[in-house]
Each structure stands twice: as C-alpha cells, then as structure tokens.
C-alpha positions as CSV (number, residue, x, y, z in Angstrom):
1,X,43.5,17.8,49.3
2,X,43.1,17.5,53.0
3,X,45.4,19.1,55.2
4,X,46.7,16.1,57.1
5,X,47.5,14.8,53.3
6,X,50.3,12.3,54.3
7,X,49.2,11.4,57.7
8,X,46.2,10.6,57.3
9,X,47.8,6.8,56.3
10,X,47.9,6.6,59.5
11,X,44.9,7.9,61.4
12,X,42.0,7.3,59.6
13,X,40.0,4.3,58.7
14,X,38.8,1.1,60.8
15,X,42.4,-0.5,60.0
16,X,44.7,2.7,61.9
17,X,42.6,1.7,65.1
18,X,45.9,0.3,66.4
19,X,48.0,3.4,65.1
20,X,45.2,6.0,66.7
21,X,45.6,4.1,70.1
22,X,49.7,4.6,70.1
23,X,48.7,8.3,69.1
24,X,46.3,8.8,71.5
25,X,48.8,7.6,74.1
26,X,51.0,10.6,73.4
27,X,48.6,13.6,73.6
28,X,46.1,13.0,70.3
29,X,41.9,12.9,71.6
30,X,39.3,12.3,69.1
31,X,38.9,15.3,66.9
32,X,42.9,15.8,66.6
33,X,42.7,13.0,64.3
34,X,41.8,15.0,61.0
35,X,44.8,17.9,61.9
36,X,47.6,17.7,59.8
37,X,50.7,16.3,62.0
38,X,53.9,18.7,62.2
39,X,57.5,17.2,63.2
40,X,59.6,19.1,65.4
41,X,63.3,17.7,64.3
42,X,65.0,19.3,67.4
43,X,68.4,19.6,67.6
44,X,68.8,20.2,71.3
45,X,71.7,19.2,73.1
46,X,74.5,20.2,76.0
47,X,77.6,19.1,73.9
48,X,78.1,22.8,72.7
49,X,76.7,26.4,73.1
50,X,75.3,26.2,69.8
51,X,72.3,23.9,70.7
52,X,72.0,24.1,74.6
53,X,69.4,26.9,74.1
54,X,66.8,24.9,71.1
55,X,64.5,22.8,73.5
56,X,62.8,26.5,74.8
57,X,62.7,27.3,71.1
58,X,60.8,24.1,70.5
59,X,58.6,23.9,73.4
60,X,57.9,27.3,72.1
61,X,57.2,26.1,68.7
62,X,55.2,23.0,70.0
63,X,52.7,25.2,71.8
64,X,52.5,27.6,68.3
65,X,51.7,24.6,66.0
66,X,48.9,23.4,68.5
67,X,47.5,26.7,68.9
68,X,47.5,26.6,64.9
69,X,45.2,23.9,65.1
70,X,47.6,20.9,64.1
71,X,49.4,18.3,66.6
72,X,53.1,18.4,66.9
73,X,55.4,15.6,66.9
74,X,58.6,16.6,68.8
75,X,61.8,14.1,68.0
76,X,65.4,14.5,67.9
77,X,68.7,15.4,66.3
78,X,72.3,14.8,66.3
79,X,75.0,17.5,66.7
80,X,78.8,17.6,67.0
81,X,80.3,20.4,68.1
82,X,83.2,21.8,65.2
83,X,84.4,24.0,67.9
84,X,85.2,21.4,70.5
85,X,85.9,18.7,68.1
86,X,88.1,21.1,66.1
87,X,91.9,19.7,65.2
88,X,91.1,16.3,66.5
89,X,90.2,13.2,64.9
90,X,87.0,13.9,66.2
91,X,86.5,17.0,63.5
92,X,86.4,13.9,61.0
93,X,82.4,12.9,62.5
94,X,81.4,16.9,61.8
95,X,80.4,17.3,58.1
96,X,79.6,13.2,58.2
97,X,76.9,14.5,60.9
98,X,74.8,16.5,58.2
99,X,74.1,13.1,56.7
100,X,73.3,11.5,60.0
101,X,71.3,15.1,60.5
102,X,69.6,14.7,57.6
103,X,69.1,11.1,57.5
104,X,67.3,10.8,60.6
105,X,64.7,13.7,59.9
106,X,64.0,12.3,56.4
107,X,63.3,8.9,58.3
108,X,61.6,10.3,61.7
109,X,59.0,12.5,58.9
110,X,59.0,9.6,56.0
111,X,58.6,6.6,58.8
112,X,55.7,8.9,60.7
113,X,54.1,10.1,57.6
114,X,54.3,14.0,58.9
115,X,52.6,16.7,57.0
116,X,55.3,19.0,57.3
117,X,58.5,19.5,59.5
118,X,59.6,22.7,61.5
119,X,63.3,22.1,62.1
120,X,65.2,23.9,64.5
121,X,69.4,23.5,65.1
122,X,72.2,25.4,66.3
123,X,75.7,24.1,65.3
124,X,77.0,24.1,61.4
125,X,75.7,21.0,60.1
126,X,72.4,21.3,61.5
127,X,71.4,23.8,59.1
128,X,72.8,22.0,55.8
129,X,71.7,18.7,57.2
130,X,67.8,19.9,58.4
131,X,67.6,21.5,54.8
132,X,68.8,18.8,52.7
133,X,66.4,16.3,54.3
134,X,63.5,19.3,53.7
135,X,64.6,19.2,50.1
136,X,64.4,15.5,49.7
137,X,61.2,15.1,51.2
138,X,59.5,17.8,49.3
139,X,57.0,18.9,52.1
140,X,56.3,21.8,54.2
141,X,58.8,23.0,56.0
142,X,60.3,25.9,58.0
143,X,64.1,26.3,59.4
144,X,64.6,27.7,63.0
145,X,67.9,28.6,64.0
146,X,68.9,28.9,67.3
147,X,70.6,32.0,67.2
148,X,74.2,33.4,67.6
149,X,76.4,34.0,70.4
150,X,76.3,37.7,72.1
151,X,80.5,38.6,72.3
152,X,82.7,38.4,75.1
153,X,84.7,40.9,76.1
154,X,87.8,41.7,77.3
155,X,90.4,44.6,77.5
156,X,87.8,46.5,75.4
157,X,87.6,43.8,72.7
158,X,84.7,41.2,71.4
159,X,85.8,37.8,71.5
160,X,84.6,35.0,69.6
161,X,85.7,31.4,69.9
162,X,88.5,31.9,67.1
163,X,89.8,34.7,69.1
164,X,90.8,31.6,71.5
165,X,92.2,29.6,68.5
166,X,94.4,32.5,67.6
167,X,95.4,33.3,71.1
168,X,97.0,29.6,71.1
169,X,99.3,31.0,68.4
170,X,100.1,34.0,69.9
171,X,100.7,32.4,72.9
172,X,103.0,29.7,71.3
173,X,105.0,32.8,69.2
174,X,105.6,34.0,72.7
175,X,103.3,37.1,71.9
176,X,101.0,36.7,74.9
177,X,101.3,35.0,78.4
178,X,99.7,32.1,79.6
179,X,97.3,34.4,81.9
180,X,96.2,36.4,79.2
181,X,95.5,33.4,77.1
182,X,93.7,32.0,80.2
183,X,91.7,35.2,79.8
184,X,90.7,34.8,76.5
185,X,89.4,31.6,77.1
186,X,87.3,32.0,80.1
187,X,85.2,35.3,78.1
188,X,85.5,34.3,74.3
189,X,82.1,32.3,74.6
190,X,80.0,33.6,77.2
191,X,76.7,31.9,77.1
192,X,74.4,30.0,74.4
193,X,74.4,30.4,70.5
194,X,76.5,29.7,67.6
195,X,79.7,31.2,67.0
196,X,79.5,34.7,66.9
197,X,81.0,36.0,63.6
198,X,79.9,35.3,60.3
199,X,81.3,32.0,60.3
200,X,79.5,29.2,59.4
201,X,75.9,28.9,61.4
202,X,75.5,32.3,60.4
203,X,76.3,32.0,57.3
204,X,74.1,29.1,56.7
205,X,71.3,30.7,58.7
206,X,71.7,33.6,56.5
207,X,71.5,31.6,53.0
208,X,68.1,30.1,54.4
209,X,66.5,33.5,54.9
210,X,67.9,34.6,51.6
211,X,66.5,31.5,50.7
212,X,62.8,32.4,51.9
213,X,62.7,28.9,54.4
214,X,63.3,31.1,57.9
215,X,61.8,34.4,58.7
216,X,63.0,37.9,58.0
217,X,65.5,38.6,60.8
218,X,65.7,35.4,62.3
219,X,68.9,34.5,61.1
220,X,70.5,37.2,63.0
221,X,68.9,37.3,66.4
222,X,71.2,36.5,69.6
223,X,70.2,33.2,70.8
224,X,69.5,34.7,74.9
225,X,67.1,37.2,73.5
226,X,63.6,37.1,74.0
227,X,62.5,37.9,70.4
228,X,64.2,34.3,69.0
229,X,61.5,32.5,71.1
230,X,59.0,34.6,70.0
231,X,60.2,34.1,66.2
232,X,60.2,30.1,66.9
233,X,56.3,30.4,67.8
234,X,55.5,32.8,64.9
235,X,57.5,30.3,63.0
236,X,55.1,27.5,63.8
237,X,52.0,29.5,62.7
238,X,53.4,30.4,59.5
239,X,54.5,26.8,58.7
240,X,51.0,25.4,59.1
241,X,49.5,28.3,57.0
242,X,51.8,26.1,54.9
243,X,50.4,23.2,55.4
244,X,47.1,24.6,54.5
245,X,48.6,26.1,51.2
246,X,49.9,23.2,50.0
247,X,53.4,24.5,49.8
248,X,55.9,22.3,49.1
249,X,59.6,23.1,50.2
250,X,60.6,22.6,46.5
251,X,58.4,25.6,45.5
252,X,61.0,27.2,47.1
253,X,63.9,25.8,46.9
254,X,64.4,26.7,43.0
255,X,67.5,28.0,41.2
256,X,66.2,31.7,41.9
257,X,66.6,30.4,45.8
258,X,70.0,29.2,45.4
259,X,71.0,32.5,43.5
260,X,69.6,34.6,46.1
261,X,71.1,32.7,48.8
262,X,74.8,32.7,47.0
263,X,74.3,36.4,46.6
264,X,73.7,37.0,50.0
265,X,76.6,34.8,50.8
266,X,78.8,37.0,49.2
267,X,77.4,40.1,50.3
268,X,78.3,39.6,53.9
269,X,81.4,37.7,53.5
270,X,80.2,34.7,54.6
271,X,81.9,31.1,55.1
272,X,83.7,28.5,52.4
273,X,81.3,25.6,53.8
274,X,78.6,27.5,52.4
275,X,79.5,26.4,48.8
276,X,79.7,23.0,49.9
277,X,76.3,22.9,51.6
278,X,74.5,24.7,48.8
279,X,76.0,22.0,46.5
280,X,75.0,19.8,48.7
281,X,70.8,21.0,49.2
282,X,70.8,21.6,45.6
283,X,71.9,18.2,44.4
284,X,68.9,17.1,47.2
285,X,66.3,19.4,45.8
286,X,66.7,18.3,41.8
287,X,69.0,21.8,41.1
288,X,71.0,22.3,39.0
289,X,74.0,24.2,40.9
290,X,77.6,24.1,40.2
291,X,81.1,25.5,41.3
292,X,81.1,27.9,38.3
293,X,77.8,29.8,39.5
294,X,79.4,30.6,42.4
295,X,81.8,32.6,40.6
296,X,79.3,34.0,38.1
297,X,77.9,35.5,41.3
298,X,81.2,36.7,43.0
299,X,81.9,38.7,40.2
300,X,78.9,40.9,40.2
301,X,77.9,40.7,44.1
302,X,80.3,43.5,46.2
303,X,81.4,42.4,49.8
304,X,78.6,44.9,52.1
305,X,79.0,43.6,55.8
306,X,82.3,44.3,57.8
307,X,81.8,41.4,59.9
308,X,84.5,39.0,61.3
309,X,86.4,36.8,61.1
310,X,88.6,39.8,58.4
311,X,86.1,42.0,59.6
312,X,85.2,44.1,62.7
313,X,81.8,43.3,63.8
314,X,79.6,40.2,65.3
315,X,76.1,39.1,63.5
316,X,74.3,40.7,66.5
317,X,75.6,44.1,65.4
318,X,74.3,43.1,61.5
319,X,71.0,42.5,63.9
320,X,71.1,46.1,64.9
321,X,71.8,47.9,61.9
322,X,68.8,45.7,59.6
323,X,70.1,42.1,59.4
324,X,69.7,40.1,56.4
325,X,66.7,41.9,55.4
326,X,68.8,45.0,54.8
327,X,71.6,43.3,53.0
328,X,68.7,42.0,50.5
329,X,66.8,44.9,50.3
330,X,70.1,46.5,48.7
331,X,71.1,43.5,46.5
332,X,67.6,43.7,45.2
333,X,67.7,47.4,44.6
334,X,70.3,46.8,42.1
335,X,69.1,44.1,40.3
336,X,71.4,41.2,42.1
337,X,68.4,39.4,43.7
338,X,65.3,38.0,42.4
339,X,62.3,39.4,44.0
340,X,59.8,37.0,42.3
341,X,61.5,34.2,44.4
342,X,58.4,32.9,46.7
343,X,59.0,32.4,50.7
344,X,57.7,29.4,53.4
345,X,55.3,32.7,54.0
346,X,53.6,32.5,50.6
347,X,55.2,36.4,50.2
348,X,57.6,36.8,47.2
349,X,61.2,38.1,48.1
350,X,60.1,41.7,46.8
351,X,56.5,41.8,49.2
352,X,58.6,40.8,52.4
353,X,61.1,43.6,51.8
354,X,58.9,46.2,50.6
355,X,59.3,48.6,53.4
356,X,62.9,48.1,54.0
357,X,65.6,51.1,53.3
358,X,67.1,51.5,50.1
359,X,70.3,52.6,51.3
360,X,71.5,51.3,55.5
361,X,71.2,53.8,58.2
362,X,73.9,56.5,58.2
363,X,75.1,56.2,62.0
364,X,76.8,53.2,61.7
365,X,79.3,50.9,59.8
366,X,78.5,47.3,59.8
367,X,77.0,47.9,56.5
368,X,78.5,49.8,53.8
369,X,76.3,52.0,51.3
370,X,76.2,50.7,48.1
371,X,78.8,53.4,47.3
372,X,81.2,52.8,49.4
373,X,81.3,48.9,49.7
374,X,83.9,47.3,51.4
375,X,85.0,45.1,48.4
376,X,83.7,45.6,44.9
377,X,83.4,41.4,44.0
378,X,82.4,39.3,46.4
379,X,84.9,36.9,48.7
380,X,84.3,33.3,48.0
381,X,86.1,32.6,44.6
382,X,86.2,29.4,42.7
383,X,90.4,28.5,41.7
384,X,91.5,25.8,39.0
385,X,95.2,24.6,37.9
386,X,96.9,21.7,37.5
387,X,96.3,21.0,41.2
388,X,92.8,21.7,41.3
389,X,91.1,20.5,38.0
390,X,87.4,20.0,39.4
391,X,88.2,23.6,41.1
392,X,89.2,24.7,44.4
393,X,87.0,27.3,46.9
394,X,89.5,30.1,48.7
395,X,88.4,33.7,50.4
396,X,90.0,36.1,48.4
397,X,89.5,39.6,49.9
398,X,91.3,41.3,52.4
399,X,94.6,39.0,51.7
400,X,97.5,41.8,51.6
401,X,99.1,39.3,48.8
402,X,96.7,37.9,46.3
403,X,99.6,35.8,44.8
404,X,102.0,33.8,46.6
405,X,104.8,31.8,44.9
406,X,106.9,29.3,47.3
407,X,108.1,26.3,48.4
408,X,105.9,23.2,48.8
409,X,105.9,22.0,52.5
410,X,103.8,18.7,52.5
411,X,102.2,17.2,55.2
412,X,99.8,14.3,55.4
413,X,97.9,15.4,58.7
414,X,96.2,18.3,60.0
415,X,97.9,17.2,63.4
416,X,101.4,17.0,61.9
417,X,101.1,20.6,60.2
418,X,100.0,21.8,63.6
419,X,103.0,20.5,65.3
420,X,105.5,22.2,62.8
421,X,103.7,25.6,62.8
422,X,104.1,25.6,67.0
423,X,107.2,24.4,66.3
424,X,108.4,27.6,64.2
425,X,109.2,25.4,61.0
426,X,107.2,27.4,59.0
427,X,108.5,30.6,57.6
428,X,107.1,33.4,55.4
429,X,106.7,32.5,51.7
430,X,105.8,29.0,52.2
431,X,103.2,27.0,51.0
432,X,101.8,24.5,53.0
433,X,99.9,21.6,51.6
434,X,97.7,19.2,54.0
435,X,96.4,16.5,52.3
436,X,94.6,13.2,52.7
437,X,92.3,15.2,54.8
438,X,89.5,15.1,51.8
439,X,86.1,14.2,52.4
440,X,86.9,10.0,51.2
441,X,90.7,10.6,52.2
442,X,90.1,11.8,56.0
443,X,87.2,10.5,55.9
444,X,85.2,13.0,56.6
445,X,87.0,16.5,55.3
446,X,87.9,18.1,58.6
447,X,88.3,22.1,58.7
448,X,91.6,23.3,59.2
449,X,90.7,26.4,61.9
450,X,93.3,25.2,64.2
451,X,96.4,25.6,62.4
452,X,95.1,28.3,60.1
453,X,94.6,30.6,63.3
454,X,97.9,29.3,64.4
455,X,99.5,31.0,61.4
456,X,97.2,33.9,62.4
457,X,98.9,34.0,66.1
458,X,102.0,33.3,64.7
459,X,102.1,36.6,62.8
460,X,102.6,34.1,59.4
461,X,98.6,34.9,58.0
462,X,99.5,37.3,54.9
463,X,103.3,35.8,54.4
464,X,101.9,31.9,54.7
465,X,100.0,30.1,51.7
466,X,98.1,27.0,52.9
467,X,96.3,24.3,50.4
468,X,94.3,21.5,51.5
469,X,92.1,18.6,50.3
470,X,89.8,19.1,53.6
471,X,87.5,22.3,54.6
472,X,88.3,25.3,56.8
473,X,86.5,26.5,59.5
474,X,83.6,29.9,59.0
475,X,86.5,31.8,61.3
476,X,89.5,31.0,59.1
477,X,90.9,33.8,56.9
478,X,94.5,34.7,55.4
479,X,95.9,32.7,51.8
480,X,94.3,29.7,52.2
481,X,92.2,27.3,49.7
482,X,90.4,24.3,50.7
483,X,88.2,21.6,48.8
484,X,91.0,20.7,46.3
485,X,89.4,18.4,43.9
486,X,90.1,15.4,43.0
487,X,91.8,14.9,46.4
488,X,94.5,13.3,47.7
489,X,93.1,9.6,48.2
490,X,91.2,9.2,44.9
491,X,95.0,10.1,43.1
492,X,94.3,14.3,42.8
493,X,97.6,15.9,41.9
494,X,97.9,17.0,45.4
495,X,98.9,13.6,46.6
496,X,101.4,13.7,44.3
497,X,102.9,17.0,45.3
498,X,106.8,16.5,47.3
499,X,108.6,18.9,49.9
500,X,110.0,21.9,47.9
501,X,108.0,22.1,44.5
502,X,107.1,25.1,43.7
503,X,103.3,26.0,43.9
504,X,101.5,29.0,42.7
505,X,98.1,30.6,44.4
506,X,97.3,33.2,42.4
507,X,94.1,34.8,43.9
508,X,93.5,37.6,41.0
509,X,94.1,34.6,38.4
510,X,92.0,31.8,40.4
511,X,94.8,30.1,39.7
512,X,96.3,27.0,41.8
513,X,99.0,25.8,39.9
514,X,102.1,23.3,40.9
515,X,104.7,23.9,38.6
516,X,105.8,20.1,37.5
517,X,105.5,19.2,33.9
518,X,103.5,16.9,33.0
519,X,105.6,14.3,32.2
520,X,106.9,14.4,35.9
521,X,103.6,14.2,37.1
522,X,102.4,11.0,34.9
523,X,106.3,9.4,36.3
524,X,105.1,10.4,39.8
525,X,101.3,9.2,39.3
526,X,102.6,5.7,38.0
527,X,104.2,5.2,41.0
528,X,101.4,6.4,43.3
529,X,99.7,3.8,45.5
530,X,96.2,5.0,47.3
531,X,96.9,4.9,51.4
532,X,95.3,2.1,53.1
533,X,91.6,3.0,54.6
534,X,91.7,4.7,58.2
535,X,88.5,2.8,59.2
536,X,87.3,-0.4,58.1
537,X,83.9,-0.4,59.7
538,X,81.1,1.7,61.1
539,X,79.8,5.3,60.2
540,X,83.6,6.6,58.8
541,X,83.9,3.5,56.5
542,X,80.2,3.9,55.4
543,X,81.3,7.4,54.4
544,X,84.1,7.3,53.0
545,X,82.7,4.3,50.5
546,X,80.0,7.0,49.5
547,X,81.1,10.3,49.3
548,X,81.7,12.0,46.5
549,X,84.1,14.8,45.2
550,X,83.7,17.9,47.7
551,X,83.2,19.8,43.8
552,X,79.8,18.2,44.0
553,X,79.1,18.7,47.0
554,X,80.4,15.7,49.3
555,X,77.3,14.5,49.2
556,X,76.4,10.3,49.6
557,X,73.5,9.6,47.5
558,X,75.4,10.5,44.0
559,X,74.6,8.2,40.6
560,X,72.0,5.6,43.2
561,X,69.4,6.4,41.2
C-alpha cells in the first residue's frame, strides 16, 4: 500500500486534474503529489490560556511533517474555555464542544481524504474530542498537547485558577478582603497553558501518553517552554514514520490502552471527567469499557503523585521529578501496566520506558516511592444505591469523612445552589443535591467548580456532602459525587428527591443511598412529570435529543448503527 493510501482519491489520475489545481493553489508542486497528506486539526485560539500558545506548536509541526517528506494540511478547531465559562449557562456548550471537536476533525480528515492527522489542543475537551475523532476514523494519528500553565505566585504560594474560585468563598465567608482577592486574581494565571494542577487537561493529556498516542513527557511540559515546540516538531516526524508503517490509531487504542491509561489516572490522582472521556473514546474506538473497570483498577492502583487540587504540587513539578514516564515506569514495575501495549512510535510501553528508574529520585516529594504512597487504592471510585443505579463517579481520598449522613437540600440549578452557599444557608452535615444539570437535563452536564470551591472558601469542604446529575470540574475536591445515573430529566431517583430526606454517601461502601422506601418512591415517581426542554432549537436541542446516560459515556452516536 502506498503511503498517500487515502489521498491519493484525490490527487492522482487524469479525472483529480481539477482537485490537483485547488491543491497546487495552496502550496502542493508536481512531485508533492505522491506524499501522503497530514491534517493539522489546530485548536488555536485567544478565548483562554489554554490554546493561545497552539498556532507556534503547529507552525512548528507543519514545518516537521514537510521536512518528513509529506504535505501538511493545517485547519481548525473549536474550544470553550471551562474556566471562563465556569457557573454560567455558558458551561452548558463545554462538554457539548468535544462533539463539535470531534465532529469537525472527523469531517475536515474524512471530507479531505487525509492520510493521517496530528491534532494539537489546549483546553479540556480538546483532548477527548481530538481522540475520539482519531478513534473513529481509524488512521494515523498523534496527540499534541499544548502544555500546562507555569504557577503564580503570591505571599509564597502557587496559584492556580481554582485558587481564584476558592478565594471567592473565602472572600464571601469574610475570611479574606476584597484586595487580597484582587490579588489572587491578577497572579493565579500568569501566562499560556492549561490549568496548572492535575485537573482535567492534564489529566487527559496524561491518559494519552499512558495511552502511547503523545510522546514520553509531553504531557507534562509547561506550555512557554522551549522543549514543547520542539516535542510538536519531533511529533510530526514520528507520525509520518506512521504513516509509512501503516499504523492505524486502533492498533493502539485497544483495551490494554484504556487499562494503562485508567491506571495512570489513578496513580496521579487525576480528574472525574477522565472516566467520562475514556467511556467516551472507547465507545468510538469499538472497546469494550465500562464503569466497573474503573473500579477493578482503583482497587489495585495506589495514589503516587501529591499533586493538586488535595495535593501540593503543579504538573510542572511532576515534569521535574520524571513525569508520566516515571509514574509508568513504577506501575509497570509492579505488574499494574501492560508493557506489550504498542505506541504511535511503533515502540511497545516496556521499550520506551526501558531506561527509566525503578524507584523516583530521593530528593523530592511529588512522587512517593512505591513504599510509601500517598494512598494505598486509587481516587476515582465508582458509587451505586438507590440514587445512582447505573453508578455514580466521586474522589474518594483525602476526604476527612468517608461517610456523611444528612439532610437533603435540593436545588434545581447550579446558579441557585450558588446563591444559598454565599448566602450562608448551608451548614455542616448537609447534603446538597443539584439536579437537572445532567448531560440531556442541562443540556449539556456543566461542572460544578464554582460552588464546590465555594464550600471550599466557606470552610464547609469536609462537613458538606454535595450530589449532582452534572460533572465537576479537574480542580474540585471534598464529599462530592457527580454523574448520577439515570439523571434527573430522564426520571433518575434524583429528581425525585425533596428538601430534608435523608441521604447517605458512603465513600468506603460506594454507597449513594436515599433512604425512602420504595413504595414512596413509586407514589412520588407516579406523580413526576419530566421539566419542559430549555432549548428547542440549535446545537443544545441537538444534544440534548442525542445524548446518552453520562454511565456510557455521554456520548451522541449510541444504538445509530
């Protein structure tokens, strides 16, 4: 098979004369016919930190794929900013953009007839979205990430952005002034990259090179520094070697992939999105993946990496102490990784971390030895109950009370939770429930970072339970549980929960349990009636007719085949 295997459709024989003189109109001479053709889905944009820094990347990684003898195609990508569009209605456009994401690079490759696709993207949904259109496709294909944040810094502190979310709550408990939340906000995001702590670009980014689709190290680098350039360029060469090998992104992308990747996950303590995304690229690539794996894995896989948003450290101090490839080189050590997995470089898992440590370097902390970890099961557990029959996803570790009984306080908005926490109507021992924020009932499942750091500032994190049918942000932490399933607007018992029941999150148990009999809940189900739609038209609409349960995956192609 020749290397330009799918494009040639399009440049060769007497009939492509027409498509050879559009080509040649954009760069292509005579003998760049025959090259295989490489998109360049670029993410670039000045809405957010997160992407302002890509279109050096992919300049960089135009001039890498030319030099490796075949023609780039540069187009580009969508992004919304969580950060910015974070607790407003917004936040419901953000996970709906991995299917725009990955939508418009399956049609810009598919509609082009490109040989393979290097993908490069900053923000949360550009990683999900990039690799679920790379699974689909079933090409060649490498993932860039634009790199993280460096810290700011102030009064001998790093910052990230949810040190800004939780200084509104401090401020608002009357904890801090208005200056000093002034302060935190001009130096808690002090140039280009993703958000800085093992939220969840990084985490994503992470899963990818667990994954063997991005370069060792690349998932860590700071987005400013000169060697994330340089690893865009060598990414280009490495993709067309690809190309050349014939290696198909779903070579890859296999169950040992997805196991590597969850391990991983856990290891560094990494974000709740990442089970939905995983569900989501596995249900694209023909894997078989489910919510119980993730928990198979938790249970074996200890929590490594001190990193925030529990922990102390940023990814760019991971970067310094060995990255991902240390993290993997451990897990595989001790039999919790599969080494035979293949990577985009044709290397297996086991070749690319031959000569990393056994054990991390002794002068620091970011990592623990395998020893001394800094929880013995991994973070990201899987709960079930009477509210959460298709299961639940909640971080687990670190919370000073792994069970919470209380009283139900219900609330049908993200906004109207919000307003009673900055209030002061919350008080310890509550449970709050949010709901209709689900990925049909919002549409569009928004995270729930602002008033989960709001509890946070509000000194309410460890005494405060908090249940919800939508998502929570990479930076969240504290007793909270997201993805309830079935939610709220397809009839889930959580729409059916009222002010004052008493509801159980039992962390130890991965239990979520309302404590209604049964009978009450049929009497209270017969007299539910499903909340008119928020949107009638457009992309929302679209969505929310689509998507399925956030246990699969919240993904909009389910049962079309």
């Amino acid at each position: 098979m020749s290397d330009n295997f799918r494009s040639q459709v399009v440049t060769q024989g007497v009939q492509r004369s027409p498509n050879r003189a559009m080509l040649r109109a954009v760069g292509f001479g005579d003998q760049d016919f025959t090259k295989p053709i490489v998109g360049i889905a670029n993410g670039y944009s000045t809405i957010t930190p997160c992407n302002m820094g890509l279109n050096v990347l992919a300049q960089r990684a135009e001039s890498g794929i030319r030099n490796a003898g075949a023609m780039p195609q540069m187009f580009g990508t969508i992004t919304i900013s969580d950060g910015i569009s974070m607790g407003t209605e917004g936040m419901k456009y953000s996970l709906v953009s991995r299917e725009v994401i990955a939508d418009s690079i399956e049609t810009a490759c598919s509609g082009q007839s490109m040989d393979g696709v290097l993908a490069i993207g900053g923000c949360d949904k550009n990683m999900p979205g990039a690799m679920i259109a790379i699974a689909r496709m079933n090409i060649p294909a490498i993932f860039v990430y634009g790199g993280t944040i460096k810290p700011g810094h102030h009064n001998g502190r790093d910052l990230t952005v949810v040190s800004a979310f939780e200084a509104v709550g401090q401020y608002s408990a009357g904890k801090i002034d208005e200056q000093e939340l002034l302060e935190v906000e001009r130096k808690a995001c002090p140039g280009a990259g993703s958000c800085g702590g093992m939220y969840t670009a990084n985490t994503m980014s992470s899963a990818f090179e667990a994954m063997g689709m991005s370069l060792p190290y690349s998932s860590t680098m700071a987005a400013e520094d000169a060697e994330k350039a340089e690893s865009a360029e060598k990414s280009a060469f490495v993709l067309v070697e690809a190309i050349r090998n014939q290696l198909w992104s779903r070579k890859i992308l296999n169950r040992k992939a997805f196991e590597n990747a969850i391990s991983v996950i856990m290891a560094v303590g990494g974000s709740t999105n990442a089970v939905l995304h995983l569900l989501a690229i596995a249900h694209a690539a023909g894997v078989e993946l489910t919510l119980d794996d993730f928990e198979v894995i938790r249970a074996r896989v200890p929590v490594l990496c001190d990193l925030k948003p529990s922990g102390r450290y940023v990814a760019t101090d991971l970067h310094k102490v060995g990255g991902i490839p240390q993290v993997m080189k451990m897990l595989l050590v001790h039999g919790l990784l599969h080494g035979d997995a293949l990577t985009i470089a044709g290397q297996t898992i086991a070749e690319v971390l031959a000569d990393i440590p056994n054990e991390p370097r002794s002068d620091q902390d970011v990592i623990r030895p395998w020893n001394n970890p800094l929880y013995p099961q991994g973070h990201l557990a899987i709960l079930r109950g009477n509210l959460a029959t298709e299961g639940a996803v909640a971080k687990i570790t670190g919370v000073k009370k792994p069970k919470i009984t209380g009283p139900a306080r219900v609330f049908e908005s993200e906004e109207a939770c919000l307003l009673a926490i900055m209030g002061s109507q919350i008080q310890a021992g509550d449970v709050i429930v949010i709901r209709y924020e689900g990925p049909k009932g919002g549409p569009g499942m928004r995270e729930m970072l602002a008033p989960t750091s709001a509890l946070i500032g509000a000194g309410l994190g460890t005494s405060v339970g908090l249940i919800t049918d939508g998502r929570f942000s990479g930076g969240t932490y504290g007793m909270v549980v997201g993805h309830v399933a079935p939610e709220a607007a397809v009839g889930g018992a959580i729409a059916l929960v009222k002010e004052g029941d008493t509801i159980t999150i039992d962390a130890d148990a991965r239990l979520l349990q309302l404590h209604v009999s049964d009978e009450e809940l049929g009497r209270r189900r017969a007299n539910w009636q499903p909340p008119k739609p928020h949107y009638t038209t457009g992309v929302l609409a679209k969505y929310a007719k689509l998507v399925s349960s956030s246990s699969v995956g919240a993904v909009t192609d389910l049962g079309l085949g």
